[in-house]
Structure formats: C-alpha cells, structure tokens
Backbone of each chain as ProteinMPNN parsed JSONL, in Angstrom:
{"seq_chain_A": "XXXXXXXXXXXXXXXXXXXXXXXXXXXXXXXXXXXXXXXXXXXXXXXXXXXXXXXXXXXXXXXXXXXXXXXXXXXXXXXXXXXXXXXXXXXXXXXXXXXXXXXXXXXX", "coords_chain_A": {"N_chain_A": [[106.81, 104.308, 105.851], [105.178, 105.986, 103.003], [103.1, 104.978, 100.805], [101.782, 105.244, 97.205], [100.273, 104.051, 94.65], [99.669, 104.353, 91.415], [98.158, 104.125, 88.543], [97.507, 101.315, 88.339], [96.82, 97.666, 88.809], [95.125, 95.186, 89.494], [93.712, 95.908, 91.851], [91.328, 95.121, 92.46], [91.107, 92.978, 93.287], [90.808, 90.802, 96.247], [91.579, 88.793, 97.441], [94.474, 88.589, 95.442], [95.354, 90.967, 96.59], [95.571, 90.089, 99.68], [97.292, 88.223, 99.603], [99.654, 89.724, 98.767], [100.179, 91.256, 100.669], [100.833, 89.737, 102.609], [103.312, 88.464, 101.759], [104.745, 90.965, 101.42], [104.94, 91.12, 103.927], [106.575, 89.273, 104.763], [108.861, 89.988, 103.302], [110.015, 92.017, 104.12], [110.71, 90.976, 106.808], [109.221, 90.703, 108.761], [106.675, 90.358, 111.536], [103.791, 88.882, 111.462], [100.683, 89.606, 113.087], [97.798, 89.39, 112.719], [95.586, 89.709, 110.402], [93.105, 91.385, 108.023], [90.811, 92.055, 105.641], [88.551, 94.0, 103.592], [86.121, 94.35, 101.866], [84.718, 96.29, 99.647], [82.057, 96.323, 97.527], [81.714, 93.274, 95.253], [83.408, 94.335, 93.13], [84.769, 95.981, 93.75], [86.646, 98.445, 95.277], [89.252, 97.715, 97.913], [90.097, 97.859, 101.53], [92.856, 97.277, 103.811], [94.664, 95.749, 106.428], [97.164, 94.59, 108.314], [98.487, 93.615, 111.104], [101.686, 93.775, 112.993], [104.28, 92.386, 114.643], [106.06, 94.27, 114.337], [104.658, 97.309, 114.04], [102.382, 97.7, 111.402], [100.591, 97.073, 108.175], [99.132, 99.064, 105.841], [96.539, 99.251, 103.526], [94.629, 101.035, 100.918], [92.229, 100.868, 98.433], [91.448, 102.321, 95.398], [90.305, 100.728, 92.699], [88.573, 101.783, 90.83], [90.216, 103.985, 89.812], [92.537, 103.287, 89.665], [94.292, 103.349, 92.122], [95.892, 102.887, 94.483], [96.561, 103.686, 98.233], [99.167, 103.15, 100.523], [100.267, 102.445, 104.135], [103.251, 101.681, 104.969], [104.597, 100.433, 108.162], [106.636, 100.476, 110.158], [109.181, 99.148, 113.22], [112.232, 98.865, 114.579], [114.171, 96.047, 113.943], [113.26, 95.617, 111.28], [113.221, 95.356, 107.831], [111.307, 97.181, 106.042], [111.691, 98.937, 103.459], [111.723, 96.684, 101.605], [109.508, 96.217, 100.625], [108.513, 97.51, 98.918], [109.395, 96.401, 96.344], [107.913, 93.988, 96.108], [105.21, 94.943, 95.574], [105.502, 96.231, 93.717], [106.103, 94.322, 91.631], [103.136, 92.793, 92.248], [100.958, 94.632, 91.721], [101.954, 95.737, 89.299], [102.335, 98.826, 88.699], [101.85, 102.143, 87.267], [103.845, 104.15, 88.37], [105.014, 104.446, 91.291], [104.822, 106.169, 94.336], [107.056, 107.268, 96.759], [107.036, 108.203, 99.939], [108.615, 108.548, 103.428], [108.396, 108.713, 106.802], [109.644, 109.77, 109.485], [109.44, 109.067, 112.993], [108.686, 109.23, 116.764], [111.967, 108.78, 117.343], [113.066, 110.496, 118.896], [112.273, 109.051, 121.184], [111.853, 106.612, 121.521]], "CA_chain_A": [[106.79, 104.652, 104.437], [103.821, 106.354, 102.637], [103.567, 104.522, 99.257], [101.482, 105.618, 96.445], [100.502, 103.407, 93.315], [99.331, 104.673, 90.517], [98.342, 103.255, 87.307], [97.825, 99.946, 88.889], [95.632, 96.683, 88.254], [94.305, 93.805, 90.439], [93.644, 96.679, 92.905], [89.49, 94.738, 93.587], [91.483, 91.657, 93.77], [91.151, 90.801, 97.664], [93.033, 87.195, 97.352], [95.614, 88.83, 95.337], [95.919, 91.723, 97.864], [96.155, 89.713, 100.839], [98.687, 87.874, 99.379], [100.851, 90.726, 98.491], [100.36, 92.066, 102.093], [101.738, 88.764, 103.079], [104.39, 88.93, 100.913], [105.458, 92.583, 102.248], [105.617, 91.378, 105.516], [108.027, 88.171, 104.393], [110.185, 89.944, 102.593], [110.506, 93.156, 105.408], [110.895, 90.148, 107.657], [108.36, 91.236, 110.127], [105.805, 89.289, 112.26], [102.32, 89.093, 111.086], [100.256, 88.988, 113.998], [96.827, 89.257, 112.444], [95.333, 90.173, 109.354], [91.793, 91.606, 108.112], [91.006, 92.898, 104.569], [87.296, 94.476, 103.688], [85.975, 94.57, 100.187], [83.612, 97.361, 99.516], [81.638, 95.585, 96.671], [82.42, 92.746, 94.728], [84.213, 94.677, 91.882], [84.905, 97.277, 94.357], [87.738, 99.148, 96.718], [89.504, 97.079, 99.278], [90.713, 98.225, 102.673], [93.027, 95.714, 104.63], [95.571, 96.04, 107.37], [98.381, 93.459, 108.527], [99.134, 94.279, 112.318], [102.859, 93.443, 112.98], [104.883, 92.776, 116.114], [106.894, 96.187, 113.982], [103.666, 98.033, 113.696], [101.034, 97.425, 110.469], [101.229, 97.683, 106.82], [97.791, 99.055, 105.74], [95.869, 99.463, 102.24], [93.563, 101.201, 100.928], [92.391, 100.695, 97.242], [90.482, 102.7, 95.056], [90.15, 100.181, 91.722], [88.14, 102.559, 89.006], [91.214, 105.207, 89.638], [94.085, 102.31, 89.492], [95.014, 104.288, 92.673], [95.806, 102.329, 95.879], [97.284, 104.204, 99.342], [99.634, 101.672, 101.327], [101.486, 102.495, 104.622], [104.526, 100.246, 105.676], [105.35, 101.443, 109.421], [107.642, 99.774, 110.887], [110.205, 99.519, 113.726], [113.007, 97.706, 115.255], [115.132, 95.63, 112.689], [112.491, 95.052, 110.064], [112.895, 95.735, 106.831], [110.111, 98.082, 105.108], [111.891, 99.203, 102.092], [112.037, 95.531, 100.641], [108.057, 95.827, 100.624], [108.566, 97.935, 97.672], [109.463, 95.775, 94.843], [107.018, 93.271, 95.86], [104.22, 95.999, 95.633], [105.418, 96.715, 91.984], [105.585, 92.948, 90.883], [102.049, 92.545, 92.793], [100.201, 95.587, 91.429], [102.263, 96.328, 88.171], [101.824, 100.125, 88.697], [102.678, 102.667, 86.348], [104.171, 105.261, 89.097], [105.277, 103.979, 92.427], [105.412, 107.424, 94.81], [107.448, 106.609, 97.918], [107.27, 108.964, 100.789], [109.299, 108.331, 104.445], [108.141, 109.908, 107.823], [110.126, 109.411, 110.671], [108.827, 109.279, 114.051], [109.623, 108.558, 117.766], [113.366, 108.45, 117.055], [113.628, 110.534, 120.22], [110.839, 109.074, 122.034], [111.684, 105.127, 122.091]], "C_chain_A": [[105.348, 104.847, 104.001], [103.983, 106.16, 100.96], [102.372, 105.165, 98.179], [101.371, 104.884, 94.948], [99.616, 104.011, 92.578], [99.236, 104.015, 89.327], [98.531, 101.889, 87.546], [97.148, 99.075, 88.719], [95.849, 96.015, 89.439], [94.141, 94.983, 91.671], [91.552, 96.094, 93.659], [89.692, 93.455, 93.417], [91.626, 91.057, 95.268], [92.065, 89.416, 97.872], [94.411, 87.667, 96.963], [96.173, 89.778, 96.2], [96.353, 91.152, 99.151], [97.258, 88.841, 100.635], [100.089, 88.397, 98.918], [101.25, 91.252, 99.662], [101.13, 91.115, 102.777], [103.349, 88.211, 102.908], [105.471, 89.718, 101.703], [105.764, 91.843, 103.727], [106.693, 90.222, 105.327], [109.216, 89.091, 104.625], [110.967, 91.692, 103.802], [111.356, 92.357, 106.467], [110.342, 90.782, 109.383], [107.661, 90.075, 110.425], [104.374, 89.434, 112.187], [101.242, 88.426, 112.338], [98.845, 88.762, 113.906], [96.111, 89.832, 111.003], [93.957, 90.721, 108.817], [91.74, 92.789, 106.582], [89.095, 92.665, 104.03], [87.424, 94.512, 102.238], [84.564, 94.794, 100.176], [82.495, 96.834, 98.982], [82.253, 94.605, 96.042], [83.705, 92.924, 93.845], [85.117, 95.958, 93.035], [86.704, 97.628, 95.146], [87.901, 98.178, 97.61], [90.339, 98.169, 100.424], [91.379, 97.156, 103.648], [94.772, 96.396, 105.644], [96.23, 94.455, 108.29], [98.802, 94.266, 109.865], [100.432, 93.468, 112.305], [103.16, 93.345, 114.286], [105.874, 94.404, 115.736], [105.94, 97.106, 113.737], [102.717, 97.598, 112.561], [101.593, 97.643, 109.045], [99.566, 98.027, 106.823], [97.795, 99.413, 103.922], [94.981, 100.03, 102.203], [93.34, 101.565, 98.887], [91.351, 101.551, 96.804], [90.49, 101.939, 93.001], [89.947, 100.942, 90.228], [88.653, 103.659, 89.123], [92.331, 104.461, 89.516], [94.75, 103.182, 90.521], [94.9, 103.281, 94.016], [96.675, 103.431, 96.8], [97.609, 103.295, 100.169], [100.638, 102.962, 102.161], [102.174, 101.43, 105.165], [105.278, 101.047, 106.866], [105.943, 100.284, 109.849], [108.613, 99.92, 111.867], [111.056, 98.356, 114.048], [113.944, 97.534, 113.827], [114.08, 94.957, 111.094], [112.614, 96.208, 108.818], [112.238, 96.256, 105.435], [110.496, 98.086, 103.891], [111.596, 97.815, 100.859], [110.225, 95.368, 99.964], [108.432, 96.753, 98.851], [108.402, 97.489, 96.393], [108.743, 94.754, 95.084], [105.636, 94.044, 95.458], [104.085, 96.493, 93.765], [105.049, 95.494, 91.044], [103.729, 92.643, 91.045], [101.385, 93.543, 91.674], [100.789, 96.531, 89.779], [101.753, 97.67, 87.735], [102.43, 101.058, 87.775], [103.896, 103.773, 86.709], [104.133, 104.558, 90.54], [105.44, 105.785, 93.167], [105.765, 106.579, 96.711], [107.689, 107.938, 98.687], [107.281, 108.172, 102.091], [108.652, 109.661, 105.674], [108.135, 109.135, 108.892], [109.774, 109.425, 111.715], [109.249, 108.483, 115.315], [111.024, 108.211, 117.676], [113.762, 108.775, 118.075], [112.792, 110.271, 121.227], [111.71, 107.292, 122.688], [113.007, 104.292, 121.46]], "O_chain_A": [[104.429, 104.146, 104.424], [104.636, 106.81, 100.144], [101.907, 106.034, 98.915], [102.261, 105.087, 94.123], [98.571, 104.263, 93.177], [100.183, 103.305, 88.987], [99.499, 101.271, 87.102], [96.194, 99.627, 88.171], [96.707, 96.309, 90.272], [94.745, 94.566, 92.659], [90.883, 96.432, 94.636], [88.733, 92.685, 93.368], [92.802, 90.786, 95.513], [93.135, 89.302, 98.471], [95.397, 87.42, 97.657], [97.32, 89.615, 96.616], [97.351, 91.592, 99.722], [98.132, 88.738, 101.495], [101.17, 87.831, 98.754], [102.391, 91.676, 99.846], [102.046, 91.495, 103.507], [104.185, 87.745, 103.683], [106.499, 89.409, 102.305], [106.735, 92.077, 104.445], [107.773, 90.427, 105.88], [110.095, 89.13, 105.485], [112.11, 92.103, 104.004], [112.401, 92.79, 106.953], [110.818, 91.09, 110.476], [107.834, 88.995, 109.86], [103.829, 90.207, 112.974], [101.015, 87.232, 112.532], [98.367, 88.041, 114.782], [96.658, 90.92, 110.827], [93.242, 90.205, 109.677], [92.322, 93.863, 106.434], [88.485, 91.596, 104.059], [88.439, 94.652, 101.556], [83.604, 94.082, 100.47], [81.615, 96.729, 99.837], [83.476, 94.741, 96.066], [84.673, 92.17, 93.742], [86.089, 96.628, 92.684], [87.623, 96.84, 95.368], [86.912, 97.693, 98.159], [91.06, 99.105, 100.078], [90.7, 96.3, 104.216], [95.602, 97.262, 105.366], [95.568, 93.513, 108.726], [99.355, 95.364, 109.798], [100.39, 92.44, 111.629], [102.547, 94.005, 115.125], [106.23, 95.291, 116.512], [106.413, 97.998, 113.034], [101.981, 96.776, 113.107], [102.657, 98.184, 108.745], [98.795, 97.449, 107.589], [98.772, 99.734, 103.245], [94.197, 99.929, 103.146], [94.082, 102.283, 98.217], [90.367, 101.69, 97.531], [90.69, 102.761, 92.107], [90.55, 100.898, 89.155], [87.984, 104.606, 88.709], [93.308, 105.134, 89.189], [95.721, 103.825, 90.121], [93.794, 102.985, 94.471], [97.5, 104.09, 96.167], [96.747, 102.569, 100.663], [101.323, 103.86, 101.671], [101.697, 100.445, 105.729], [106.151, 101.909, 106.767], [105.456, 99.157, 109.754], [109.234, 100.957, 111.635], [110.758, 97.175, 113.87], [114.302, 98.366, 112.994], [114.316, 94.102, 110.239], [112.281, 97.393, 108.793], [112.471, 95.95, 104.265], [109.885, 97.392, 103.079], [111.347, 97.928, 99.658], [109.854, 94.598, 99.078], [108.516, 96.134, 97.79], [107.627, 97.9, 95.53], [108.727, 94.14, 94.016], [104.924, 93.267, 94.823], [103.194, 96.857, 92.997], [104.216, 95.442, 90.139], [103.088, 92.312, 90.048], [101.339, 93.012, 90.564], [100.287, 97.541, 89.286], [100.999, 97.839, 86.776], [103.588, 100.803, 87.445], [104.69, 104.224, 85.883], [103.039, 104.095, 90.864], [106.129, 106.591, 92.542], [105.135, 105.825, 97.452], [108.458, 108.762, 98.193], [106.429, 107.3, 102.263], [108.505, 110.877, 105.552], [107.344, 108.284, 109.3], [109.483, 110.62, 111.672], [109.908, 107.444, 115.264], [111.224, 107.052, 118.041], [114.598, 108.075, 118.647], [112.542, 111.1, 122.103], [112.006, 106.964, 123.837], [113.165, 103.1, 121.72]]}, "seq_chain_B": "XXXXXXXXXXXXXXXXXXXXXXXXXXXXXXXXXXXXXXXXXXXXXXXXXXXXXXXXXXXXXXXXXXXXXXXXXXXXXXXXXXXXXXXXXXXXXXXXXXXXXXXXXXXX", "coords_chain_B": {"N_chain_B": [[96.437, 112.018, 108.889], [98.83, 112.389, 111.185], [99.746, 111.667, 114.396], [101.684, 111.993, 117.102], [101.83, 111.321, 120.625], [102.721, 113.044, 123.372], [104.574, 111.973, 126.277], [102.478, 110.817, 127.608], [99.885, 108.961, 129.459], [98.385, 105.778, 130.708], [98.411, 104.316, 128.004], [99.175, 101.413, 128.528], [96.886, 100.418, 128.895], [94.792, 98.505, 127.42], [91.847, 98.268, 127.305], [91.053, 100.602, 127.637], [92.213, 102.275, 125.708], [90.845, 100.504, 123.202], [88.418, 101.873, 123.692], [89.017, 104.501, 123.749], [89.891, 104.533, 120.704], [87.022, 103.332, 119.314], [85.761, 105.556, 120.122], [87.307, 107.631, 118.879], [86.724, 107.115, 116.297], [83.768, 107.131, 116.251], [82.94, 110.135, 116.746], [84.954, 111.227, 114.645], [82.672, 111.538, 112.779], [82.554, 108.431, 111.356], [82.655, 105.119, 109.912], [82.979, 102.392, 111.369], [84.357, 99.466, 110.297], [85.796, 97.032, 111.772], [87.844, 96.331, 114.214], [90.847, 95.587, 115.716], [93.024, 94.859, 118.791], [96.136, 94.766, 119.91], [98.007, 93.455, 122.562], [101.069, 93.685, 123.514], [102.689, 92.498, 125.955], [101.058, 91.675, 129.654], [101.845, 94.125, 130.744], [103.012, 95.763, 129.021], [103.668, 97.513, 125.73], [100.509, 98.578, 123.303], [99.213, 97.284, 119.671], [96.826, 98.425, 117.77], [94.319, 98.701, 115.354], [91.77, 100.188, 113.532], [89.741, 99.378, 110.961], [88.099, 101.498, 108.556], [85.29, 102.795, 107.04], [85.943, 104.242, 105.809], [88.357, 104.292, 106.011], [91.449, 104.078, 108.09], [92.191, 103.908, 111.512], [94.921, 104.106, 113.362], [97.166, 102.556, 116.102], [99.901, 103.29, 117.781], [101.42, 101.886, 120.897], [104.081, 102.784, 123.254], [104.262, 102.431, 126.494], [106.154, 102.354, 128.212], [107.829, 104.598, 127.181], [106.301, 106.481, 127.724], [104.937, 107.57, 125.022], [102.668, 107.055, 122.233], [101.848, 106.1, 118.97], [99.802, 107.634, 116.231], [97.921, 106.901, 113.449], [95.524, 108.93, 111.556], [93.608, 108.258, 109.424], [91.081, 109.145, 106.691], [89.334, 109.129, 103.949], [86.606, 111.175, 102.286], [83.864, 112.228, 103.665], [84.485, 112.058, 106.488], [85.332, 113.804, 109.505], [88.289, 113.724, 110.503], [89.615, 115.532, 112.846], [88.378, 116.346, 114.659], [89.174, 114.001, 116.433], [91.145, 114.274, 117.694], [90.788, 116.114, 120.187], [89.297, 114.201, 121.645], [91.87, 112.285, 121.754], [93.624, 113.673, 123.441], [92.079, 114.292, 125.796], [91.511, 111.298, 126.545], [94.166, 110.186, 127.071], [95.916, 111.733, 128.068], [97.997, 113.879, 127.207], [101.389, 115.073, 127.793], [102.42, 116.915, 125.47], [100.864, 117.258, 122.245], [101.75, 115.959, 119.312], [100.925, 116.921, 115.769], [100.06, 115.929, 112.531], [100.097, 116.881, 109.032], [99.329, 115.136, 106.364], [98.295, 114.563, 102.805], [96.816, 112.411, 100.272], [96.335, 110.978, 97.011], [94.801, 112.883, 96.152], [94.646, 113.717, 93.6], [93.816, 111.566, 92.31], [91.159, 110.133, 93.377]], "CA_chain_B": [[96.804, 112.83, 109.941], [100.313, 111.421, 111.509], [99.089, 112.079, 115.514], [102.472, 111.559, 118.243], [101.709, 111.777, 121.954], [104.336, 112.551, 124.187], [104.334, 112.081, 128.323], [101.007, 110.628, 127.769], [99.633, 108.063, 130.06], [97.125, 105.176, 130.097], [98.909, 103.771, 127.228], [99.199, 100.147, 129.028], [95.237, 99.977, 128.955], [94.262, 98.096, 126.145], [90.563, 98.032, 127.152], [90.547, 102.106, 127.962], [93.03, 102.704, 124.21], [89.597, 100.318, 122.204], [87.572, 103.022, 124.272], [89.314, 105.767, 122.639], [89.963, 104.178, 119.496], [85.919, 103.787, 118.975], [85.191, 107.48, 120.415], [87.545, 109.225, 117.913], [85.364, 106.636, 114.907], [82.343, 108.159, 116.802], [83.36, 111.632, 117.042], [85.013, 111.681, 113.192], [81.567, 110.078, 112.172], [83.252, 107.733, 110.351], [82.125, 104.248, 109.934], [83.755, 101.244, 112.071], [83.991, 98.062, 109.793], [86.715, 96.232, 111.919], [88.733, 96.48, 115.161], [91.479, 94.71, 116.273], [94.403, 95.505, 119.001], [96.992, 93.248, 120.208], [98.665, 93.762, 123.848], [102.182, 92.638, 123.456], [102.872, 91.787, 127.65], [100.236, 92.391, 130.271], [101.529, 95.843, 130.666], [103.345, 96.623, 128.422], [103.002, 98.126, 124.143], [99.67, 97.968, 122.517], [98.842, 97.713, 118.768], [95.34, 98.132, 117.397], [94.093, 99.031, 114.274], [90.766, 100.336, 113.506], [89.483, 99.21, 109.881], [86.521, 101.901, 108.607], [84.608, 102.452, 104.941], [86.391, 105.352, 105.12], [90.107, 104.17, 105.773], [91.502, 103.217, 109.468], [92.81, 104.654, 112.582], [95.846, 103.208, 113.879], [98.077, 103.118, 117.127], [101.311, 101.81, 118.675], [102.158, 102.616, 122.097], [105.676, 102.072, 124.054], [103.852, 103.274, 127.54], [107.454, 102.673, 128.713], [108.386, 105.852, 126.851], [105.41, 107.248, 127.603], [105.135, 107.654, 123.943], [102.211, 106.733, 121.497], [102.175, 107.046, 117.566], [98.632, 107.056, 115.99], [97.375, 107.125, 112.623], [93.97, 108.546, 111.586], [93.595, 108.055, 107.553], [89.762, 108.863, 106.326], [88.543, 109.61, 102.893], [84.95, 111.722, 102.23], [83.285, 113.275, 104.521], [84.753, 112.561, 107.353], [85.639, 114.887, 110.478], [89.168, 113.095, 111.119], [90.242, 116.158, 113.148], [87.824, 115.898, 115.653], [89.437, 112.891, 116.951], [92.491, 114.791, 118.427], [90.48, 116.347, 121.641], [89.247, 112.723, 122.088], [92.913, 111.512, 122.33], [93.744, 114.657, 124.636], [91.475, 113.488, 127.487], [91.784, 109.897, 127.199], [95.734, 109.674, 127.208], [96.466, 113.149, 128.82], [99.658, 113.758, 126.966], [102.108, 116.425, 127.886], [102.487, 117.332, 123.959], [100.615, 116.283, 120.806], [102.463, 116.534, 117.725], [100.173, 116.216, 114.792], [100.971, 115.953, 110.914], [99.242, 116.384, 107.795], [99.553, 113.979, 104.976], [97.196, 114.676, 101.667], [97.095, 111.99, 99.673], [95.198, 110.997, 96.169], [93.755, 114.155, 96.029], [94.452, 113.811, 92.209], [93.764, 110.57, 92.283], [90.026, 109.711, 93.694]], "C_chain_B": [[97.809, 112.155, 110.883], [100.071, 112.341, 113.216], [100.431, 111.398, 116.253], [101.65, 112.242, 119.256], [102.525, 111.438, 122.406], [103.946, 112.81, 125.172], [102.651, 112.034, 128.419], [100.636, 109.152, 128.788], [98.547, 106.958, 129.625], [97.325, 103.864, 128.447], [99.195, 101.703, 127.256], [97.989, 98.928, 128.676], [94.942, 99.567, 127.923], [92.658, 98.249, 125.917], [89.955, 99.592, 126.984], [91.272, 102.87, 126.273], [91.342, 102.045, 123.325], [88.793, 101.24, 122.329], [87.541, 103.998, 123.163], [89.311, 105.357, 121.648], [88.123, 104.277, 119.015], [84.976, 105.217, 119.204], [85.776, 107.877, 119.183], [86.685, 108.347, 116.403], [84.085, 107.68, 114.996], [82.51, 109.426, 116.473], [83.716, 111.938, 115.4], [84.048, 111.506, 112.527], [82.291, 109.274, 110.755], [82.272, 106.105, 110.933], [82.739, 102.642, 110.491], [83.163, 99.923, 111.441], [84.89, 96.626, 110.625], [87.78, 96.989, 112.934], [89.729, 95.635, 115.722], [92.923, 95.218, 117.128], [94.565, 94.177, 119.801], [97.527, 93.785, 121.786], [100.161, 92.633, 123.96], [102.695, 92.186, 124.889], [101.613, 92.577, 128.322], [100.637, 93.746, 130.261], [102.687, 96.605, 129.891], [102.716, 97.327, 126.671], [101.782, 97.491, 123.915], [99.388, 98.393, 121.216], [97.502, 97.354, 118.683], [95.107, 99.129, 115.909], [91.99, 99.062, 114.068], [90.047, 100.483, 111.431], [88.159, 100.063, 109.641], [86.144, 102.02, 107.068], [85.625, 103.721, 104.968], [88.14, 105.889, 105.349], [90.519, 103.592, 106.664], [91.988, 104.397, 110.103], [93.357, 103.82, 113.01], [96.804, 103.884, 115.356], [98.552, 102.185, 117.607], [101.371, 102.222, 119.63], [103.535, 101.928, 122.902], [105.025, 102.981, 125.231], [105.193, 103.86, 128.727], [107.997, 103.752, 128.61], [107.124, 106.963, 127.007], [104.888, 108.246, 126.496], [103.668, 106.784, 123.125], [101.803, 106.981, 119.771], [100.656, 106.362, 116.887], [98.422, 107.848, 114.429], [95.686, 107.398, 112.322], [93.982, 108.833, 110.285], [91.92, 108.132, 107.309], [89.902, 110.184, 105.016], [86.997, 110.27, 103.292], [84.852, 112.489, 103.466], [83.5, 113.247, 105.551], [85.007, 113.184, 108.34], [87.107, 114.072, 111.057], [89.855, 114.265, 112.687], [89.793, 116.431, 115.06], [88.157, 114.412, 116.761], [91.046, 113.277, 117.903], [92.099, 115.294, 119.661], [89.957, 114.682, 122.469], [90.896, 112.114, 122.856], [93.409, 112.327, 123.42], [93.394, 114.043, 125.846], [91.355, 111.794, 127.424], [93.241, 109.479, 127.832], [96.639, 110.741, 128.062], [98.195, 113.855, 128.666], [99.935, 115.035, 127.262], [102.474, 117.597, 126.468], [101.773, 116.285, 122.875], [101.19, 116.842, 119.887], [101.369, 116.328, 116.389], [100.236, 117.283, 113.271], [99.962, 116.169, 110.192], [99.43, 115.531, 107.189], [98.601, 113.984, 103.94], [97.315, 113.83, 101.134], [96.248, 111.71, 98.735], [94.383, 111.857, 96.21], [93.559, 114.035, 94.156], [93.648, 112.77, 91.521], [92.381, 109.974, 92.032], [89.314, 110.933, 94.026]], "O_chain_B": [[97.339, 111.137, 111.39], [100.217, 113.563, 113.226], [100.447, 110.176, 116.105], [100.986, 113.267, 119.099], [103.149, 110.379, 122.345], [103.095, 113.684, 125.344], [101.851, 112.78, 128.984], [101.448, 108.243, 128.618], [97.918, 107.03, 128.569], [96.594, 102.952, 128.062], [99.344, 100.956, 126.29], [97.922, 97.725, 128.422], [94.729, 100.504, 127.154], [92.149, 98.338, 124.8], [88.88, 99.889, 126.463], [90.787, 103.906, 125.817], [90.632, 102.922, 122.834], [88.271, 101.666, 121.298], [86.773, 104.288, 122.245], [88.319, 105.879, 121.14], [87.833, 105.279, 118.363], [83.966, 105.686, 118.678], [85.053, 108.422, 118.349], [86.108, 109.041, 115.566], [83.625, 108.557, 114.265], [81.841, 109.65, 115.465], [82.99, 112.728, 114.795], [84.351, 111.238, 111.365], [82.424, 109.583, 109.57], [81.534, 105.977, 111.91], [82.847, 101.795, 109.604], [82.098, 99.372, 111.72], [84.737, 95.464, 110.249], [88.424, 97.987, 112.612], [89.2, 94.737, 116.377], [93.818, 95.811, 116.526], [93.885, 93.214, 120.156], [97.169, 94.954, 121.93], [100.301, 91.455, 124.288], [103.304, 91.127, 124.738], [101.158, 93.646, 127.915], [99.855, 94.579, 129.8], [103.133, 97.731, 130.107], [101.524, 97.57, 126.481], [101.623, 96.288, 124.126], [99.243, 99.608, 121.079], [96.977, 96.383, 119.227], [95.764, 100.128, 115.617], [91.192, 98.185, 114.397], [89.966, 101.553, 110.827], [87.144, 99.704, 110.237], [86.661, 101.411, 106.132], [86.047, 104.08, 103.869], [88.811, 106.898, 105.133], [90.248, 102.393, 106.598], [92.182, 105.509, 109.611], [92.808, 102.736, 113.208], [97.063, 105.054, 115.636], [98.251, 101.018, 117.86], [101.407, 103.445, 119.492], [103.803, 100.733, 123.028], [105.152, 104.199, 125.101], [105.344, 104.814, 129.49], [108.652, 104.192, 129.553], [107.083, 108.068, 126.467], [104.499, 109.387, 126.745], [103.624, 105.625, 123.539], [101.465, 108.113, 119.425], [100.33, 105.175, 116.914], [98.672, 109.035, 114.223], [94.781, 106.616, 112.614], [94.499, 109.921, 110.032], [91.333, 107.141, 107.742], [90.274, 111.358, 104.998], [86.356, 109.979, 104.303], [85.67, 113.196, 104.054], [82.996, 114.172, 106.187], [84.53, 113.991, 107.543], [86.994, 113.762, 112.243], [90.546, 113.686, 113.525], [90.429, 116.595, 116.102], [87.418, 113.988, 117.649], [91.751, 112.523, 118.573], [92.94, 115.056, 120.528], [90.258, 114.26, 123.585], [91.077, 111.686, 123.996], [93.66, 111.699, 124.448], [94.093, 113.462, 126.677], [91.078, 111.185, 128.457], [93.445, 108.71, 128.771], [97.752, 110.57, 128.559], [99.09, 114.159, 129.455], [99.161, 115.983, 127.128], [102.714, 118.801, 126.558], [101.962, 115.084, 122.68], [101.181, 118.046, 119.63], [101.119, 115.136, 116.213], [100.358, 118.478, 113.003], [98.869, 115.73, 110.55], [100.04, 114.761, 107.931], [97.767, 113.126, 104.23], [98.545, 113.827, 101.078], [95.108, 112.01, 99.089], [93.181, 111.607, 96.31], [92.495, 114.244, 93.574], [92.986, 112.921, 90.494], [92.126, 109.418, 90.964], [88.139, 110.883, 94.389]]}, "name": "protein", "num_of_chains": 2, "seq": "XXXXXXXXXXXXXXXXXXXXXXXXXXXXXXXXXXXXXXXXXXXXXXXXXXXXXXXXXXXXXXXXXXXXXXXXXXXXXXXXXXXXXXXXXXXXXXXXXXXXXXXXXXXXXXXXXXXXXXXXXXXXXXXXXXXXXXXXXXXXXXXXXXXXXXXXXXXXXXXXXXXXXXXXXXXXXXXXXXXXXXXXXXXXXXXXXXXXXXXXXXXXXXXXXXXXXXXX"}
C-alpha cells in the first residue's frame, strides 16, 4: 500500500512517529524485526523504516507541507490495511490517499 | 521506482545484496544515513533497507523463486534511475520489471 497524508500534524514528532509505526505493525499483526527513524532537524522532516518478517513499513515526512509518504508492504497473512486507521488517529490528516500495488503474485 | 527482478540470482548473498544496495546510493548520488538488512535462514530471503536524506532503497528477496522486489524512493536531486544497471550486473536477472510511482509532487 502507497499511503498519502495530507493535511497532517505531529509529522516532526519522531517519538510520536515511531510509535505509530509500532502501532501499524501491531495492528497488521506483523513482526517488527528492527526499527530506525532519522530526524532531519529538530523541527524538521523525519524518515524511518520498520523492517518486518512481511517486508517494511517506511515514512517519509515532510512537516512545513503537513505531507508525509508511508509505504505498508507486506506479505504472507499480515494485515496492512488495518495500518490505516491507526495512521489517521496518529496523524489526524485531512486527506488520507490510499494507493495498492501488487507484486510477485506470480513469482512467490 | 517499484524495481521486480525475475530469474535473478545471488539473491541468498546478504554481504554481495549490502554491496549493491550501497552502489545503487553511490551511483543515484544520494546520501546513505542508515543501512540495515536482515537474512531470514543462512540461505535463504533477505530484507534490507537502506535509510537516505533523500528517502530509502528497499529489498526483499525469495532467492527460492528466484525473485527479488526492490524499492528505490528519492526526493531532489537525485539520479534514482541510475541504480537499475547497478542491479542488472549484480543480480543478473532474466527480466527487470520496473514501475513509476510520483508522489507529492503537489505536495513538497
């Protein structure tokens, strides 16, 4: 899933981000196998990525546009979509855009 | 840029995949803030994730399917594209599939 927030706050929050990323992977019910989240400047843009035993969720924030870019890849029996409505509670966005892109379906 | 390789090899190598993973950084000049890949059995899938100022590069592999699915995400100035003959000769796949994805263009 290729998410899209818009109109969003706590986006140069890095505590509250990594705890939303933590979150997402709960409530998917994935396996968080490591975690690592960068913060540009204090006030600034974060970048942070959650590796998974189902693949990664990643972030990438841009604060003084209220615009973050999050993907939720996933495989197996984990549940991505549920990342969703934690993402809206987390980041109270004004525009959620959710785009899907399938891959390896005939590979693995 | 949504990057499949199919009937690609090498995929096992975790130490020869960080290789590539810091060539196509090199090569996009992009800026490497953060690397991390996981090797889920000696030989089999590896994830790794490449954290940069200017977004990440990501990859799963099932070498079993001789199958790898790689993300390369960079804002600014970038050269992300340049990072596709890189994966060519490291992994030697029989087909690359590779995607666009625009995102926050309106945005940031």
């Amino acid at each position: 899933m290729i998410i899209d927030l818009v109109g969003a706050s706590r986006l140069d929050d890095i505590e509250h981000i990594e705890k939303a990323l933590r979150r997402c992977v709960e409530v998917s019910k994935a396996t968080l196998l490591h975690i690592h989240l960068h913060h540009f400047t204090p006030n600034g843009g974060v970048s942070g990525v959650a590796v998974l035993s189902e693949s990664h969720i990643s972030i990438h924030s841009w604060p003084e546009a209220d615009y973050a870019a999050l993907d939720v890849f996933m495989c197996g029996e984990a549940e991505p979509h549920n990342a969703i409505e934690v993402l809206r509670e987390a980041f109270s966005p004004s525009d959620i855009r959710v785009g899907e892109h399938l891959r390896g379906q005939d590979m693995v």
